[in-house]
VOVOVO-268249 format. One line per field, with one value per residue: x, y, z of N, C-alpha, C in turn; chain; residue in three letters; residue number from 1. Coordinates in pm, whole numbers, plus 50000, padded with zeros to 5 digits. Each point is the difference from the previous one (the first is absolute). Example, Ala and Ser with C-alpha at 12.3 -4.5 7.8 and 13.67 -1.06 7.14 Angstrom:
2
n_east	51319_49965
n_north	49431_50105
n_up	50780_49928
ca_east	49911_50082
ca_north	50119_50119
ca_up	50000_50006
c_east	50090_49923
c_north	50120_50109
c_up	50000_50073
ch	A_A
aa	ALA_SER
i	1_2
***
This chain:
159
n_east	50084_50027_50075_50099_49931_49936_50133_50052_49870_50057_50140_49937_49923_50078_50073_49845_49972_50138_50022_49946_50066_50157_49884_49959_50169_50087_49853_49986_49929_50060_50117_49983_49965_50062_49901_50025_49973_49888_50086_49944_50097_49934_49910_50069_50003_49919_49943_50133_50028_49894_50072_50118_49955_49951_50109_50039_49903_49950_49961_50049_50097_49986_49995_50169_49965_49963_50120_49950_49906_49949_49951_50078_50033_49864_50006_49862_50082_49947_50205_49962_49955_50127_49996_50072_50154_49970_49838_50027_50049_49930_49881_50117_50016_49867_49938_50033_49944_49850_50045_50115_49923_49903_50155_50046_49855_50083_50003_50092_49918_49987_50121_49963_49951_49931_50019_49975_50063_50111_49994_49884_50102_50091_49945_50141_50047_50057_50144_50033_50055_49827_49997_50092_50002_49836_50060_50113_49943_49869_50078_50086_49914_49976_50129_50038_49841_50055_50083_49965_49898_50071_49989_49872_50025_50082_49959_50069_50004_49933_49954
n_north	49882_50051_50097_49941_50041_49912_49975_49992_49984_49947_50026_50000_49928_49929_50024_49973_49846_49961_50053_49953_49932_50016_49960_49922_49916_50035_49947_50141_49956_50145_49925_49941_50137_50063_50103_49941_50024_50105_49946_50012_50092_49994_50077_50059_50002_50040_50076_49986_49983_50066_50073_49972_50005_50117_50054_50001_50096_49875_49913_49942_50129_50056_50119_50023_50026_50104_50073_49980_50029_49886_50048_50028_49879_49981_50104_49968_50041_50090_49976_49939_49891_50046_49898_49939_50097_50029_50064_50095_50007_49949_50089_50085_50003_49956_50122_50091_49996_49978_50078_50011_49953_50055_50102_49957_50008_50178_49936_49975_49883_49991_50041_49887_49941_49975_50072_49846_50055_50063_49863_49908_50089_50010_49866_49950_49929_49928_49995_49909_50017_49986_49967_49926_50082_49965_49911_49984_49946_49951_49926_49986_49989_49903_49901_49977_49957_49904_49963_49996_49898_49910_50022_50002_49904_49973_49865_49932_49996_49877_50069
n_up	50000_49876_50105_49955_49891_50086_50049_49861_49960_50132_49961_49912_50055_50024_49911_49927_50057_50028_49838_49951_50108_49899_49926_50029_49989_49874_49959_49961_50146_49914_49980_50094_50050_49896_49819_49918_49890_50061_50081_50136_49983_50126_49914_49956_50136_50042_49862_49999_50156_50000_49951_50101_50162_49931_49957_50175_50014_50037_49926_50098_49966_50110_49934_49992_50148_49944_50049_49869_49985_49966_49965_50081_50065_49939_50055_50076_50115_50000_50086_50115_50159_50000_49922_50146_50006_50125_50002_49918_50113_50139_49955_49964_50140_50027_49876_50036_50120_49969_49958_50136_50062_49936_49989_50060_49948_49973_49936_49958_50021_50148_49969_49923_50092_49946_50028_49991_50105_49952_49947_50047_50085_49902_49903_50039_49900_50076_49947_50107_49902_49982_50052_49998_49890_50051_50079_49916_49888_50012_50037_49880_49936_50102_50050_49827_49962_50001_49911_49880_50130_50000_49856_49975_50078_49895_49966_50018_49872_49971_49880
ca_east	49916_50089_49952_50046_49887_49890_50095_50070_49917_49940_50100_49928_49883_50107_50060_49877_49928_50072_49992_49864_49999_50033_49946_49919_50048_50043_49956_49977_49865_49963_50021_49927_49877_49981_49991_50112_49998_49879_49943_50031_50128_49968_49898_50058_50108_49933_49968_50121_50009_49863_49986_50089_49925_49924_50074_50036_49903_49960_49834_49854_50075_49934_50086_50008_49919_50067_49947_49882_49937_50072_49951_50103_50120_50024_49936_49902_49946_50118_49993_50032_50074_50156_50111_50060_50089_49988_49896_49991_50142_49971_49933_50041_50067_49906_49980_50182_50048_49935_50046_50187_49908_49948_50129_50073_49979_50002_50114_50061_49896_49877_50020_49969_49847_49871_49965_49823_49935_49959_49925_49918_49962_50037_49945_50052_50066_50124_50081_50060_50129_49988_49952_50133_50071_49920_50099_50087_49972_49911_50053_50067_49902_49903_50138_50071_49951_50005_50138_49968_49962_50172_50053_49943_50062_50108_50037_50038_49932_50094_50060
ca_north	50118_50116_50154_50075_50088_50042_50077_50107_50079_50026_50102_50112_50000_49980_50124_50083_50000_50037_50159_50020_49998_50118_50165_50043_50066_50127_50108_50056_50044_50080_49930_49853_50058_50067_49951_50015_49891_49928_49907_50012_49899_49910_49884_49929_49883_49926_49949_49952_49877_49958_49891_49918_49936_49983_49891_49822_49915_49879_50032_49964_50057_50122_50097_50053_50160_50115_50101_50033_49937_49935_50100_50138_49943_49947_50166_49995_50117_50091_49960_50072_50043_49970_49885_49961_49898_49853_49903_49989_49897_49891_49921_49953_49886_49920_49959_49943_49864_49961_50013_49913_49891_49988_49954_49888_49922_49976_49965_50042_49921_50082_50153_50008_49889_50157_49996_50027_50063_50165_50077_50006_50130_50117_49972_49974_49863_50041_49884_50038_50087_50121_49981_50053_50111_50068_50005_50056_50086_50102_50116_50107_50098_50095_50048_50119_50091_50070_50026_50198_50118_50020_50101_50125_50116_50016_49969_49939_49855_49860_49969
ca_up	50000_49968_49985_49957_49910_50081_50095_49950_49971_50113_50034_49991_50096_50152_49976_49948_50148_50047_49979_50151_50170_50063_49995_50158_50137_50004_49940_50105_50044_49922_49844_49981_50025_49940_49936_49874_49883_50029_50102_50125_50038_50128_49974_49875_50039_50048_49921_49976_50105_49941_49847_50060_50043_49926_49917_50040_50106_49940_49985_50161_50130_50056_50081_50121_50021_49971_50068_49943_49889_49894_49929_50077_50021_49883_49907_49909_50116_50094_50145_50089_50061_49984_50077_50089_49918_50012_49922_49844_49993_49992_49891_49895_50023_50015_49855_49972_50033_49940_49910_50016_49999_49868_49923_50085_49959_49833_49923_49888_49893_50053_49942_49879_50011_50048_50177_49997_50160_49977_49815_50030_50109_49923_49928_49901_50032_50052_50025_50105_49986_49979_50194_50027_49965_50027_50150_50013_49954_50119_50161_50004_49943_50083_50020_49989_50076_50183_50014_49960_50064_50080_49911_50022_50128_50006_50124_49897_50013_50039_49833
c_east	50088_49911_50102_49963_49948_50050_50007_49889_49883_50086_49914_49912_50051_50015_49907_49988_50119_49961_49832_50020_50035_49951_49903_50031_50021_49875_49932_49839_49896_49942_49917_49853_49947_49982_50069_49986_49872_49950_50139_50134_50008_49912_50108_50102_49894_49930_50102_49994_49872_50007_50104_49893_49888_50060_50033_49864_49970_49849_49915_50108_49952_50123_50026_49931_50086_49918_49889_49909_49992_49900_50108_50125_50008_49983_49902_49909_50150_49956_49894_50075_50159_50004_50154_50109_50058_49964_50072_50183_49950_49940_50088_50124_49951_50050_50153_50026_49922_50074_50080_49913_50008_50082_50005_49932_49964_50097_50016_49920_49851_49977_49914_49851_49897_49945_49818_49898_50019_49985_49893_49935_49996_49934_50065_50171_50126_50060_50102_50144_49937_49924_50157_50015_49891_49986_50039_49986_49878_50063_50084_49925_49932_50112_49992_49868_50005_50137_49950_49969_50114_50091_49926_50007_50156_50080_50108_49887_50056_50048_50156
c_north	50125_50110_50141_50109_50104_50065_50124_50077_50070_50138_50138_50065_50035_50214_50103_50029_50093_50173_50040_49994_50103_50152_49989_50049_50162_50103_50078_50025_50078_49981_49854_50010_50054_49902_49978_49894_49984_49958_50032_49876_49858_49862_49967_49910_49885_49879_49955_49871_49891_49922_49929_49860_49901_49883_49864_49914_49894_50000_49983_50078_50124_50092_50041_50106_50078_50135_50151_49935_49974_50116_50127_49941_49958_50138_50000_50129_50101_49961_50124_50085_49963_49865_50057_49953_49895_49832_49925_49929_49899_49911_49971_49875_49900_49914_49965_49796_49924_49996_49928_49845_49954_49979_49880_49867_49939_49913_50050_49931_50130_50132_50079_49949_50112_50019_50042_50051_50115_50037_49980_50135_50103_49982_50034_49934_50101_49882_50024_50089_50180_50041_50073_50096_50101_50071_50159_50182_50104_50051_50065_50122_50092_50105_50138_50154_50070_50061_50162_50081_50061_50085_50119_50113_49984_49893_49833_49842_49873_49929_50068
c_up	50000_50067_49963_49944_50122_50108_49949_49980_50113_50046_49925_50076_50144_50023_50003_50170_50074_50041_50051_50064_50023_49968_50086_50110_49986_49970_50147_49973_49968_49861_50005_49982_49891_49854_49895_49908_50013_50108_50111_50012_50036_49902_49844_50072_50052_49867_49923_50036_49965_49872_49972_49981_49851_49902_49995_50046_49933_50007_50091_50101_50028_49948_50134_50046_49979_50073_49984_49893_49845_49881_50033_49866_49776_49928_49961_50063_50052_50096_50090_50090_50010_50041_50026_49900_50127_49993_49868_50020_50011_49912_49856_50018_49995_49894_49943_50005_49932_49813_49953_49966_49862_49931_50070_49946_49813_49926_49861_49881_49967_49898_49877_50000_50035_50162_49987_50104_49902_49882_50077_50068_49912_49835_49854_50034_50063_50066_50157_49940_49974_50137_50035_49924_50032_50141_50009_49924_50051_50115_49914_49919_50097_50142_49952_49999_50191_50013_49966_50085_50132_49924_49998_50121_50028_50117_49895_50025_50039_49900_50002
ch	A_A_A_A_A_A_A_A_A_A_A_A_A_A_A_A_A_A_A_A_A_A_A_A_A_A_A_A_A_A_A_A_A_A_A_A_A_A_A_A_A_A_A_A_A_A_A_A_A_A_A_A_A_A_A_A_A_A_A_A_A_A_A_A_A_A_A_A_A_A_A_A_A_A_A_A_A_A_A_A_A_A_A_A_A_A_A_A_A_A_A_A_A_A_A_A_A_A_A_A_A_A_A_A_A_A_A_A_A_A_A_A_A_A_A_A_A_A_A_A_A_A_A_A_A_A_A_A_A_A_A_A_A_A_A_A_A_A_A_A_A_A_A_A_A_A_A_A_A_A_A_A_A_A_A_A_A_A_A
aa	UNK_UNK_UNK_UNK_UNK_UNK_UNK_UNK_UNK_UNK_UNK_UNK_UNK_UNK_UNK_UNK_UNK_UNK_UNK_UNK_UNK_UNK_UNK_UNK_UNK_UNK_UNK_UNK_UNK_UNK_UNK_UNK_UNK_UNK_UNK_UNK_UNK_UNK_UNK_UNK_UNK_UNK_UNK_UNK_UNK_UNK_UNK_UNK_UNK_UNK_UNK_UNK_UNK_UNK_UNK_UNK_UNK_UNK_UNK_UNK_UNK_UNK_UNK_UNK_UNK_UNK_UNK_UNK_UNK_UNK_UNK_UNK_UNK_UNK_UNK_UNK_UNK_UNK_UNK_UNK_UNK_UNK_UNK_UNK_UNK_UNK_UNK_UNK_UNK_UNK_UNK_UNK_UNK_UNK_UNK_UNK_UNK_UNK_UNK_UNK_UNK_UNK_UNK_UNK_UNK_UNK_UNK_UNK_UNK_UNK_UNK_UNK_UNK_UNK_UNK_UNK_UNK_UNK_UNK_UNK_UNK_UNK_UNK_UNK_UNK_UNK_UNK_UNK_UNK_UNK_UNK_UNK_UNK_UNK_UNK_UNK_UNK_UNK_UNK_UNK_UNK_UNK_UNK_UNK_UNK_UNK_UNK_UNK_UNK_UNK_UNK_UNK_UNK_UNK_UNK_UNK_UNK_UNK_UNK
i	1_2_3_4_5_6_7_8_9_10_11_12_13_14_15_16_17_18_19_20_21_22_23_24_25_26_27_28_29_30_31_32_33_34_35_36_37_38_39_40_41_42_43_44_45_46_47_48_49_50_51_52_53_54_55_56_57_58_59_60_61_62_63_64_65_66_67_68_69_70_71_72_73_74_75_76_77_78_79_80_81_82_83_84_85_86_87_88_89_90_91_92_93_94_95_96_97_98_99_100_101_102_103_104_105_106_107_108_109_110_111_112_113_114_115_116_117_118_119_120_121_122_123_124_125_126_127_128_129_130_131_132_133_134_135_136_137_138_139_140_141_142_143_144_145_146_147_148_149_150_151_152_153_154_155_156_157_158_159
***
């Protein structure tokens, strides 16, 4: 059972998540609060972590709770009231591990076979190697919107 492929292609994602953590830690209170790209800092991380989650879940698995609601958390509503970048650590650790999981149990065969839980969610075919570059790629899309709002007040980003 080769994972070679699947190692290497998990180092994108690793890095995406990585550079999130650490803009939670550094972003300042002002700024987590505030709107940009549209949507309230706080909830584009939150709907980040969310569609983490969204990606690996298997077809009879609950999401993890997340510290606001799944209409907040998917953009289908402006947040409310501020989630807690404490909250929003824990919970993306949650999902973090849940994630490490999901690699851990990909292989390098797996890569190419259609992952039928989320063509089924999303309604159209998608193979587990595009689960992985989809990983990686949404946090860093939605990343580098939060990153701007750390540039807009002159502050340096985590890019």
């Amino acid at each position: 059972m080769s994972r070679e492929t699947v190692l290497a292609s998990q180092g994108p994602f690793d890095r995406a998540y990585s550079l999130l953590a650490e803009y939670i830690d550094i972003c300042p209170e002002n700024i987590w609060a505030e709107k940009n790209g549209g949507w309230l800092v706080w909830q584009q991380i939150a709907h980040t972590v969310m569609a983490m989650d969204f990606f690996v879940c298997g077809e009879n698995e609950q999401f993890l709770p997340a510290p606001c609601d799944v209409d907040t958390a998917m953009l289908k509503v402006q947040g409310g009231a501020v989630i807690g970048k404490s909250a929003m650590k824990t919970y993306s650790a949650e999902v973090k591990a849940k994630v490490d999981v999901w690699f851990q149990q990909l292989t390098d065969a797996d890569l190419p076979l259609p992952n039928v839980v989320l063509t089924k969610k999303i309604g159209r075919a998608l193979s587990y190697i595009a689960v992985v570059v989809m990983l990686a790629a949404h946090t860093n899309y939605h990343l580098g919107s939060c990153d701007a709002a750390l540039r807009n007040h002159d502050l340096p980003g985590v890019f």
